[in-house]
C-alpha positions in Angstrom: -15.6 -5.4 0.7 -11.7 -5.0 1.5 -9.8 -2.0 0.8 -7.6 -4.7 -1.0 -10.4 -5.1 -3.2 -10.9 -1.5 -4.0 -6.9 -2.1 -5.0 -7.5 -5.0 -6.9 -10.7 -3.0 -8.8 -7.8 -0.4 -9.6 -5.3 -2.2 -11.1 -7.5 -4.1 -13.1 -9.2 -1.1 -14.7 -5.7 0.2 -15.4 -4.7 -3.2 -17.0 -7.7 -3.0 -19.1 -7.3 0.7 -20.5 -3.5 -0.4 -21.0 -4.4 -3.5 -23.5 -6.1 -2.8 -26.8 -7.1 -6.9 -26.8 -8.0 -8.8 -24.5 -8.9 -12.2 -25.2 -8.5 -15.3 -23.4 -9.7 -18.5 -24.6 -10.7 -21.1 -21.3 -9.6 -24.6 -22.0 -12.2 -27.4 -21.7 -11.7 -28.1 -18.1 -12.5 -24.5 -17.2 -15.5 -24.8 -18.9 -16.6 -27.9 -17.1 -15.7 -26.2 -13.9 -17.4 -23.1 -14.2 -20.6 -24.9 -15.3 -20.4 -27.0 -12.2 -19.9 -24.2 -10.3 -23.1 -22.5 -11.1 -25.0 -25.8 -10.8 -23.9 -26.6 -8.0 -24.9 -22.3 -6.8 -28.2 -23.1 -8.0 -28.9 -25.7 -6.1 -27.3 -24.9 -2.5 -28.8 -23.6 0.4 -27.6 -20.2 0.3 -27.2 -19.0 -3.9 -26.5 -15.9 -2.9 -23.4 -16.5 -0.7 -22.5 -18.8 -3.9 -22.5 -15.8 -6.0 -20.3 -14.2 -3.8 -18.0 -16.8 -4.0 -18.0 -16.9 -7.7 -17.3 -13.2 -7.7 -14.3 -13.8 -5.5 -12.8 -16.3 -7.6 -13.2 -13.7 -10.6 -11.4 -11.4 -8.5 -8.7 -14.0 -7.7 -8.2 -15.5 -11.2 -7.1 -12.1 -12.6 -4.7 -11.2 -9.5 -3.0 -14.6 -10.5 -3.2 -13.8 -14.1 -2.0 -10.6 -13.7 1.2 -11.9 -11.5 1.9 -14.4 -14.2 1.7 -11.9 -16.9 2.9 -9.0 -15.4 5.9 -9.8 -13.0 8.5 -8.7 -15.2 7.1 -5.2 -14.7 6.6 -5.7 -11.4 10.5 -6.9 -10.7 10.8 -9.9 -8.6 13.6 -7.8 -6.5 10.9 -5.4 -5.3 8.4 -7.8 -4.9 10.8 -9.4 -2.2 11.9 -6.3 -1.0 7.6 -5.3 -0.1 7.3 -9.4 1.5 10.8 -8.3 4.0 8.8 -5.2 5.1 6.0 -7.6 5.5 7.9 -9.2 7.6 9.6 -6.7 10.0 6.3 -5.1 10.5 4.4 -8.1 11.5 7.1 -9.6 13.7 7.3 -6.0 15.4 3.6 -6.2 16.2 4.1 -9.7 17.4 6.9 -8.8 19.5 4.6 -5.9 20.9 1.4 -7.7 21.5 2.9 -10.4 23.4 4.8 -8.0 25.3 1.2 -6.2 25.6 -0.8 -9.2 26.8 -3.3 -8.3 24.2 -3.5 -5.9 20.7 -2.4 -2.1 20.5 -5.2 -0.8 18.7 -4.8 2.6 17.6 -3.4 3.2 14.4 -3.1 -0.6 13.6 -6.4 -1.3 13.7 -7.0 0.4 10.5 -3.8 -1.9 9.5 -6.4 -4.9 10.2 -5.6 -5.8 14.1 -8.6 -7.1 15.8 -9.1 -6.1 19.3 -8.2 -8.8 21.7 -6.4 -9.6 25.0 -5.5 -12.7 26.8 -9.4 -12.7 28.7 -11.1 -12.6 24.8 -13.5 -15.4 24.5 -11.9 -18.1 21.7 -8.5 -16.4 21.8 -5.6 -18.4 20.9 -4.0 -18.7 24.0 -1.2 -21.6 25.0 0.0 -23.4 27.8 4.0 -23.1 28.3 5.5 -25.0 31.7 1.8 -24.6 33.3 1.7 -20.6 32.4 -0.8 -18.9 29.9 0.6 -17.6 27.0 -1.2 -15.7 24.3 -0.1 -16.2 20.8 0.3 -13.3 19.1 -1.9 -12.4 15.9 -0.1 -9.7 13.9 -2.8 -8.2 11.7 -4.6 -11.5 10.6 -7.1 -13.7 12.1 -5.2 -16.1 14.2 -1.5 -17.2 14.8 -1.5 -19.8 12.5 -2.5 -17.4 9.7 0.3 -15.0 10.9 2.6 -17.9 11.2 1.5 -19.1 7.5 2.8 -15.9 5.8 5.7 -15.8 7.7 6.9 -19.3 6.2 5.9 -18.8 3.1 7.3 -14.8 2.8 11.1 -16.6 4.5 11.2 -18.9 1.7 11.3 -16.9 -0.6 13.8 -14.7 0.4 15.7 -16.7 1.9 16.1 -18.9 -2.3 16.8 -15.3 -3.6 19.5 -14.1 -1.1 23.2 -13.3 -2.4 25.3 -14.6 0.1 28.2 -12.8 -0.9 26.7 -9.3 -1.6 26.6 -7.1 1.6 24.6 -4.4 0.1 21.6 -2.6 2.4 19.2 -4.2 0.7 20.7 -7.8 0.9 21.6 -7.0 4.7 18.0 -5.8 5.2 16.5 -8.9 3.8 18.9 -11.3 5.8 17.3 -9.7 9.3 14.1 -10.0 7.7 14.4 -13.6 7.7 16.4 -13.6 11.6 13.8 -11.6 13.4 10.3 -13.7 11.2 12.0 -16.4 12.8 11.7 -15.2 16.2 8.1 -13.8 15.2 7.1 -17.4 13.8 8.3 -19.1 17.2 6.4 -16.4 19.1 3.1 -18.0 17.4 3.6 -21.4 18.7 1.8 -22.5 15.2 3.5 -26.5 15.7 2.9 -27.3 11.9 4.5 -24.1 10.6 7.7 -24.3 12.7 8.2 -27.6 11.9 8.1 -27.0 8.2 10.4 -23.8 8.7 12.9 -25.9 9.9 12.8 -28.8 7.6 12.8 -25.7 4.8 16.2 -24.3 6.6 18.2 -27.4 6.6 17.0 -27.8 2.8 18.5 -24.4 2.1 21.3 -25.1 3.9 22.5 -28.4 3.3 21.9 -27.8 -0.9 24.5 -24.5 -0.9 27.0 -25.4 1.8 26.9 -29.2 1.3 30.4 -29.0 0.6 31.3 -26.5 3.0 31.5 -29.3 6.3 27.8 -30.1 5.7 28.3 -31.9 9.1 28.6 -29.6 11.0 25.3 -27.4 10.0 23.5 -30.9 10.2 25.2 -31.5 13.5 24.0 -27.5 14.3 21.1 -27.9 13.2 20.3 -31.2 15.6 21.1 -29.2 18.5 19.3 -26.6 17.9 16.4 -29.2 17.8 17.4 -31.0 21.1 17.4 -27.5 22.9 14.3 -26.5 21.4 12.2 -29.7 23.0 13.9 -29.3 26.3 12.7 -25.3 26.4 9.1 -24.3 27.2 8.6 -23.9 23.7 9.7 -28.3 23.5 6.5 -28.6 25.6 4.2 -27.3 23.0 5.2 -29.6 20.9 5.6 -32.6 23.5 2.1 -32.0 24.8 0.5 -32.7 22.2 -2.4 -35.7 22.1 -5.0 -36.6 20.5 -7.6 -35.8 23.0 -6.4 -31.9 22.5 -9.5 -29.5 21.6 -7.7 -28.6 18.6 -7.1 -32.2 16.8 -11.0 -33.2 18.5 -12.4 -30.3 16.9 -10.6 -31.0 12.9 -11.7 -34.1 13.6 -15.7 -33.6 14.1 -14.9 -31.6 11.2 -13.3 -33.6 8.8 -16.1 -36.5 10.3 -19.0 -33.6 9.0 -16.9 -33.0 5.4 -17.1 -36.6 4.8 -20.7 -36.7 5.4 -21.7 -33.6 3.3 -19.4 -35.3 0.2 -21.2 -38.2 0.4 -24.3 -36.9 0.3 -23.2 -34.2 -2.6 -20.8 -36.2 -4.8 -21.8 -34.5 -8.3 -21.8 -31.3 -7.3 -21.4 -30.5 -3.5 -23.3 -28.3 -1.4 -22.1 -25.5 -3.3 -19.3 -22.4 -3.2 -19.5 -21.0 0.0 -22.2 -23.2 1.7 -20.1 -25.1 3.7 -20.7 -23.1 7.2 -24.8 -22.9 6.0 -24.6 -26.8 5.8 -22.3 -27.7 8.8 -25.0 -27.8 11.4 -27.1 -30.3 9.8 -24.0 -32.9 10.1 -22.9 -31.8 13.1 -25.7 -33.2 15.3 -25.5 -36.2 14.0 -22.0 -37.7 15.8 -21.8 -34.5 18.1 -23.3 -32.3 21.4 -20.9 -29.5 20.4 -20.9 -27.0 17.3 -17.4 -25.8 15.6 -19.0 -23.3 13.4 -15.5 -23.5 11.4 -14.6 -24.3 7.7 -13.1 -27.8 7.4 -9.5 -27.3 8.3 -8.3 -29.4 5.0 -8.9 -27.2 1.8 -9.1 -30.5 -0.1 -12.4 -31.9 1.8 -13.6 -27.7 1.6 -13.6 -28.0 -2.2 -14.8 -31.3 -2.7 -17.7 -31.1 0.0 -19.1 -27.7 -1.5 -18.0 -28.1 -5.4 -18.2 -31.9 -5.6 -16.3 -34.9 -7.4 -16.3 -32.6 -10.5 -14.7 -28.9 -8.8 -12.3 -31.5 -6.6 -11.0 -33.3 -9.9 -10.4 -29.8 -12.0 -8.6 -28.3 -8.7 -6.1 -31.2 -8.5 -6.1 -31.0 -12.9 -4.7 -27.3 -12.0 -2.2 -28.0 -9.3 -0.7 -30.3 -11.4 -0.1 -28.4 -14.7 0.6 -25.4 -11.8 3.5 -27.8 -11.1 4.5 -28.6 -14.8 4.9 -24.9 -15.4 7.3 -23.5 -12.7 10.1 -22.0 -14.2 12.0 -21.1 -11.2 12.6 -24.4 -9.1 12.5 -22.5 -6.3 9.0 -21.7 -6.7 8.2 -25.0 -5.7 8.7 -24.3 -2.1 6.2 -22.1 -1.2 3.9 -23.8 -3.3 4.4 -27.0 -1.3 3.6 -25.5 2.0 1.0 -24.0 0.8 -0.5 -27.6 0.2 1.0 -28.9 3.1 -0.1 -25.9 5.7 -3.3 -26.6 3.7 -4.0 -30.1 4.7 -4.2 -29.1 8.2 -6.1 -25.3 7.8 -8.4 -23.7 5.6 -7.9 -20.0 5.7 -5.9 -20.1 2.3 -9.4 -20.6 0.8 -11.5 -18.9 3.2 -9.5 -15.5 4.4 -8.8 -12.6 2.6 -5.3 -12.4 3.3 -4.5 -16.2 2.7 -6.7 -16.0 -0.8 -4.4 -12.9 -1.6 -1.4 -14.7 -0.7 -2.3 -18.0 -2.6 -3.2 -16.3 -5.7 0.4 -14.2 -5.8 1.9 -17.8 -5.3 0.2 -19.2 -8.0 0.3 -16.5 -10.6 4.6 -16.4 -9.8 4.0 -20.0 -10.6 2.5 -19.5 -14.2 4.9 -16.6 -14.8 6.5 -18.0 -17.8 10.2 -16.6 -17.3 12.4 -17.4 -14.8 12.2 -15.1 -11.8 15.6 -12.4 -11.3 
């Protein structure tokens, strides 16, 4: 139980005391899905992690439904203004636990900050030019997660920004964007940086393409060529398949296979993934990676089956016919890109939070101001 939830609990009491009717009516493919569901809970391992899953997804069906219906009242303007803070506060921790070898503890613990330092056991540390580096975490669960919100928080400030308006506000969300960059590259997360970049020269070629687009192409490369040249180059040049990282997704995504063939219909069931891992583990492996499959596609097909996988790709594409604001289409995207190569939008508190908010600006059926 998250104190998010306890928020969540709040404002949906409030939205209910608000609306004289509520009715919604689930289309066929809902139906389908939420009887495969509970099948599929009914006959896993574990039914009472299941239920806890179904629970969850409850929860974050009506945060998205409540985005999509409510973000007029929210105003988008705020809602960006909240992500810049986000931002600035994150990157400042970043900034400070790299600086501090290790967490700060004290009051941001109760902000989520796990205790660590560069000795913890499974820490995400890096190695730059031959020295240990610890990736900072902010107040999630690992760098990558940090470096996911970042990305996806940037780009959408960074479609919404006046160029021309030098207001506080505008001003304030500009070195939002400046200093989650530095925060992002603090993170080494390779996937994320890449896709911040590619999302950068999008933004940029599209409003200054007539503006001596060469030159910010031309910019842009150079940036690129300094970058691989720098310690920071090396993360990225270092890379090979023999890495623990790619060898672990890989015993992964070798167990996920196994467990959907073995559980087409209806998969080993919502949340059973971890319960199950073991078993398929031994069988092409002396090591355990007690760890969610780091592909949220092969996550929902190996614990909902043929039938959850096929009503989760139904959704993302009538999520995609409904976007109103093109823009929207961004974040989306890396969230299904970042997704093919991590789980935690699925899996972590935070990233379920942030995918649902995504989603329900996604179904918001007015273009977003």
């Amino acid at each position: 139980m998250y104190a998010t939830d306890t928020l969540i609990l709040l404002i949906f009491i409030l939205w209910i005391f608000n609306r004289r009717k509520f009715l919604i009516k689930p289309q066929f493919p809902i139906v389908i899905f939420a009887l495969c569901l509970i099948i599929g809970i009914a006959l896993s391992k574990s039914p009472q992690v299941g239920i806890y899953g179904a629970i969850k997804i409850l929860e974050f069906s009506f945060v998205g439904f409540y985005v999509a219906q409510d973000t007029n009242k929210l105003k988008f303007a705020n809602i960006l203004l909240m992500f810049s803070i986000g931002i600035v506060f994150e990157s400042f921790l970043a900034f400070a636990q790299y600086i501090n070898h290790g967490s700060l503890q004290g009051i941001f613990y109760f902000f989520g900050e796990r205790l660590f330092n560069s000795n913890t056991p499974g820490i995400a540390n890096a190695s730059l030019g031959g020295e240990l580096f610890l990736r900072p975490y902010g107040t999630f669960s690992h760098p990558n997660v940090l470096a996911g919100h970042l990305i996806i928080a940037m780009t959408l400030i960074v479609a919404s920004i006046k160029y021309k308006v030098l207001s506080m506000k505008e001003i304030f969300l500009k070195l939002s964007v400046i200093i989650g960059t530095a925060s992002l590259l603090l993170t080494l997360s390779r996937i994320a940086i890449v896709l911040w970049f590619v999302i950068l020269g999008i933004y940029i070629f599209r409003r200054f393409v007539n503006l001596k687009s060469y030159i910010i192409i031309l910019s842009l490369g150079l940036i690129l060529v300094l970058g691989l040249t720098t310690p920071l180059g090396t993360r990225f040049a270092s890379l090979k398949l023999t890495d623990e990282s790619i060898v672990q997704r890989e015993s992964l995504i070798k167990s996920s296979i196994a467990m959907i063939r073995d559980n087409l219909v209806f998969g080993v069931g919502l949340n059973n993934f971890l319960i199950n891992l073991p078993d398929y583990q031994k069988a092409h492996t002396p090591l355990f990676y007690l760890q969610p499959v780091h592909n949220i596609f092969l996550l929902i097909f190996s614990e909902t089956g043929i039938i959850g996988f096929s009503f989760f790709f139904w959704f993302l594409v009538q999520t995609y016919r409904r976007i109103n604001s093109s823009f929207i289409i961004y974040p989306l995207s890396l969230i299904i890109i970042l997704g093919l190569f991590d789980h935690y939008f699925l899996t972590l508190q935070q990233g379920q939070l942030l995918l649902t908010f995504i989603l329900g600006l996604c179904w918001y059926n007015k273009p977003l101001k």
